[in-house]
Every structure is written in structure tokens, then in C-alpha cells.
N, C-alpha and C positions, 0 to 999 in steps of 0.2 A: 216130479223129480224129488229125490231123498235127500235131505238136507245131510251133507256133508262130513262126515263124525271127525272130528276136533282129537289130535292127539294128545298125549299127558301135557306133552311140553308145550305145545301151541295154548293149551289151558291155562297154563302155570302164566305164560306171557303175558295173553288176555286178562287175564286176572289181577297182574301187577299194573298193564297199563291201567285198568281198569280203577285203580287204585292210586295210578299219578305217581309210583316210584321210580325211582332207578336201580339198576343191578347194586350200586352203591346205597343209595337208602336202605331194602331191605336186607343188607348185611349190617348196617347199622343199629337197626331196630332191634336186628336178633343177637347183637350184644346186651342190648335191651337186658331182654329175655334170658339170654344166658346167666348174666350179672344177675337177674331174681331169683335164677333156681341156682345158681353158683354152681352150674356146669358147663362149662366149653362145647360139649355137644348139640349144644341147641345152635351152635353160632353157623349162622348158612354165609360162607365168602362171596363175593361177587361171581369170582371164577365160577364156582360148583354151580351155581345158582342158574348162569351162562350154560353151563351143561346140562344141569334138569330141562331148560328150554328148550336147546335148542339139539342136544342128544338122545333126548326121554328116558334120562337114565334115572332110575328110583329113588328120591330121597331116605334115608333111614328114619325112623320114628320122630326123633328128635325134633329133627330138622323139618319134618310132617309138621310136628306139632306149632313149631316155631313160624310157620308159611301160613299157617289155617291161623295164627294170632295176628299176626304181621299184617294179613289179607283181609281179614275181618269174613273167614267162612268159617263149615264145619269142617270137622275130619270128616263125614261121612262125605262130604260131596268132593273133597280133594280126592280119599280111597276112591270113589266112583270113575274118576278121571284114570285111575291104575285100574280098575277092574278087581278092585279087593272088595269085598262083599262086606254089610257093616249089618251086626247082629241080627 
């Protein structure tokens, strides 16, 4: 039997549990982040974050970038999870 293909946002879940956060932690962290590059776009809310999960709706770069620090992965394997191809 074929092991089961895992959606973006069931990944994105996995991942945080995986990591011991809450919806609230990693919006925390990614003031973090925002405050280092001093832009507001990197900041992922609780809300939106609740929706990449649990809507599989696309994070924009930023907020990619901010999840794959957050998470302690690559871009290439978060892009893998959307089907974006990595050079």
C-alpha cells in the first residue's frame, strides 16, 4: 500500500508539532525575525498561520522564509511541500 501524501498544511502542522510550538509561539518568533530585518512582512499571526494549516493556503516568500527559520528546515523542502521546484 502507498504511503499517504501529506498535504502543505498538514506539513506545516507536523512540523510545528514537531518543533513543540504553539500557533502563538511561532508568531512570536517571527517578530523575532521581523525586528532583525526591520520589516513587518516577515511577521506570520497566529490567525494566517491557523490558515496555511489548516486551508493550504500559500504563505508569501516572507513568511516562507520566516517558517523555514522558525522550524529549523530548508526552503527547499518547505517549496517541496507546495510543489515549487528548487533550482
Amino acid at each position: 500500500m502507498a504511503a499517504q501524501r501529506l498535504k502543505s498544511g498538514e506539513r506545516l502542522l507536523k512540523k510545528r508539532m514537531q518543533v513543540g510550538m504553539s500557533l502563538r509561539d511561532v508568531h512570536k518568533a517571527s517578530l523575532e525575525v521581523a525586528k532583525e530585518f526591520r520589516n513587518r512582512k516577515f511577521i506570520v499571526p497566529a490567525s494566517r498561520l491557523h490558515s496555511f494549516e489548516t486551508q493550504n493556503s500559500t504563505p508569501n516568500v516572507y513568511r516562507f522564509y520566516t517558517l523555514t527559520r522558525v522550524y529549523g528546515c530548508s526552503m527547499k523542502e518547505m517549496f517541496s511541500w507546495y510543489g515549487i521546484p528548487w533550482g
